[in-house]
C-alpha positions, -999 to +999 in steps of 0.1 A: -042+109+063-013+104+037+018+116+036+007+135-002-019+153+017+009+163+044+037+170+017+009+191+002+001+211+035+041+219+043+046+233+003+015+255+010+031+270+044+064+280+026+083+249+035+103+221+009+093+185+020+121+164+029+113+129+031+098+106+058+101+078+077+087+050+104+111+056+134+127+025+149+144+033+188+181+039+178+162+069+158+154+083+188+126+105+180+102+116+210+073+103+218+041+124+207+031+124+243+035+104+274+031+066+263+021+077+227+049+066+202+055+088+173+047+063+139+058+083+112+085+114+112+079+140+083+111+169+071+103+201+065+126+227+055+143+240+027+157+237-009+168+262-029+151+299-027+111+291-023+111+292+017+136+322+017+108+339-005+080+329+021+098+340+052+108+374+034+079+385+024+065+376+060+086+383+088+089+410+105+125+421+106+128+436+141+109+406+159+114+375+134+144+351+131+144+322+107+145+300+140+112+322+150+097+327+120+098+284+112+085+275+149+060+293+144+049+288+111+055+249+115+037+245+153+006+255+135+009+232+111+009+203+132-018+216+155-035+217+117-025+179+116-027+169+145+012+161+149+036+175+169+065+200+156+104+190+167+128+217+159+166+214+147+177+244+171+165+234+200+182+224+231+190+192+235+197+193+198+177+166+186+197+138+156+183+159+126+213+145+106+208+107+115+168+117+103+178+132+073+198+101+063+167+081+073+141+104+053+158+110+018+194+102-003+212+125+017+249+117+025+281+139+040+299+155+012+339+165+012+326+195+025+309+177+057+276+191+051+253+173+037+246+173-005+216+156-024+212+143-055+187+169-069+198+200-048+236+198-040+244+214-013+213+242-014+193+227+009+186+227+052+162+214+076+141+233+098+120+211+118+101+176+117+062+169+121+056+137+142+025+118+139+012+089+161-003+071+134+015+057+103+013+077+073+010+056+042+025+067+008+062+075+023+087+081-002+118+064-008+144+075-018+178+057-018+201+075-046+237+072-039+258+103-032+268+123-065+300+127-044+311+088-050+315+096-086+326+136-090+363+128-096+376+161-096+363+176-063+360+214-071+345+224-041+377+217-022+400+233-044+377+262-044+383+277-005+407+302-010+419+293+027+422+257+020+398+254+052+384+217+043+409+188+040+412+154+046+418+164+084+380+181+084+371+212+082+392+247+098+364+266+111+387+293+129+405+298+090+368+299+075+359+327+104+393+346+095+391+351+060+349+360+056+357+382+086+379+405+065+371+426+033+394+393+015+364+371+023+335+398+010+326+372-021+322+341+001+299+367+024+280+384-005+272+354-021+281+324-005+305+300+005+330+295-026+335+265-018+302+253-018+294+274-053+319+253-069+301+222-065+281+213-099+253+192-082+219+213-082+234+246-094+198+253-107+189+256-064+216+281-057+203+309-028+197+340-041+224+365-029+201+382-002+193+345+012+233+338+011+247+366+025+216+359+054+234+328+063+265+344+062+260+365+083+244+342+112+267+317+107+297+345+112+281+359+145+277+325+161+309+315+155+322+353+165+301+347+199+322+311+200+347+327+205+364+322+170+388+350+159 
């Protein structure tokens, strides 16, 4: 097996590829099984609106979550491959962002999530096939950060609660503001912030997908305690 044929396999079950790599220890990717190293790490997950398309027209609303929904989906897959599925939500939470960095030319942006050279900051991860065998044909992909050489940083003058600086990011100010009818255009259609950026435009969510993630991300963060 190649990784083309397993690229090919994750587009067919709703999912973007995203990258792959040979995992050394400080990776720390489990092991397949007991005594079985895992040889080659494949991404699955998003970029721009395809997988939001595949899990709507899917899901059932009353029983699915996105978490749900892509365990699901992506533990069949690698019984179909003969891998084993890791997931970004579970507990321990497993160094998705280290792999990611490993995988593809993905790097932190001013907004500390992380933007790519093709789809900006319209992209995600939701969960990693492991194989015991090495995969030949892995990408590579070692693009710099568009960041290093956008001057003008509009996506930080774009947060109309000035809720990322040089200090990090204000999640409690973030939480306030989408919390009230003020914040109803970063709910509706997405962090104004991250619209503002100019990298991938072309891979923006669609304003169902958006205010999706909105929403979650305001519940969590609500159930954190955050006020």
């Amino acid at each position: 097996m190649n990784f083309s044929t397993v690229e090919q396999a994750i587009v067919r079950t709703g999912f973007t590829p995203r990258g792959a790599f040979g995992p050394e220890p400080q990776d720390r990717v489990p092991d397949v099984a007991p005594g079985v190293a895992t040889r080659t790490l494949v991404l699955a997950g998003n970029a721009g609106p395809d997988m939001w398309r595949a899990f709507s027209a899917e899901r059932d609303p009353a029983r699915d979550s996105l978490d749900k929904w892509s365990r699901t989906k992506l533990t069949a897959l690698a019984v179909e491959l003969g891998a084993v599925a890791l997931f970004p939500f579970t507990r321990p939470h497993l160094p998705f962002q280290r792999w990611a960095q490993r995988a593809e030319a993905c790097h932190p942006s001013p907004l500390g999530m992380f933007i790519h050279p093709d789809y900006g900051l319209w992209h995600g991860y939701r969960g990693a096939l492991a194989f015991p065998e090495s995969l030949g044909g892995l990408p590579s992909d070692e693009r710099p950060s568009p960041c290093a050489t956008c001057a003008d940083r509009p996506c930080r003058d774009a947060c109309p609660v000035n809720a990322f600086t040089d200090d990090g990011y204000d999640v409690a100010a973030c939480v306030r503001h989408i919390a009230t009818e003020a914040g109803r255009d970063c709910m509706e259609l997405g962090c104004r912030a991250r619209r503002a950026c100019p990298v991938g435009t072309e891979h923006r969510y669609e304003p169902a997908q958006a205010r999706f993630h909105m929403a979650a991300f305001l519940r969590a963060r609500l159930a954190d305690g955050l006020r």
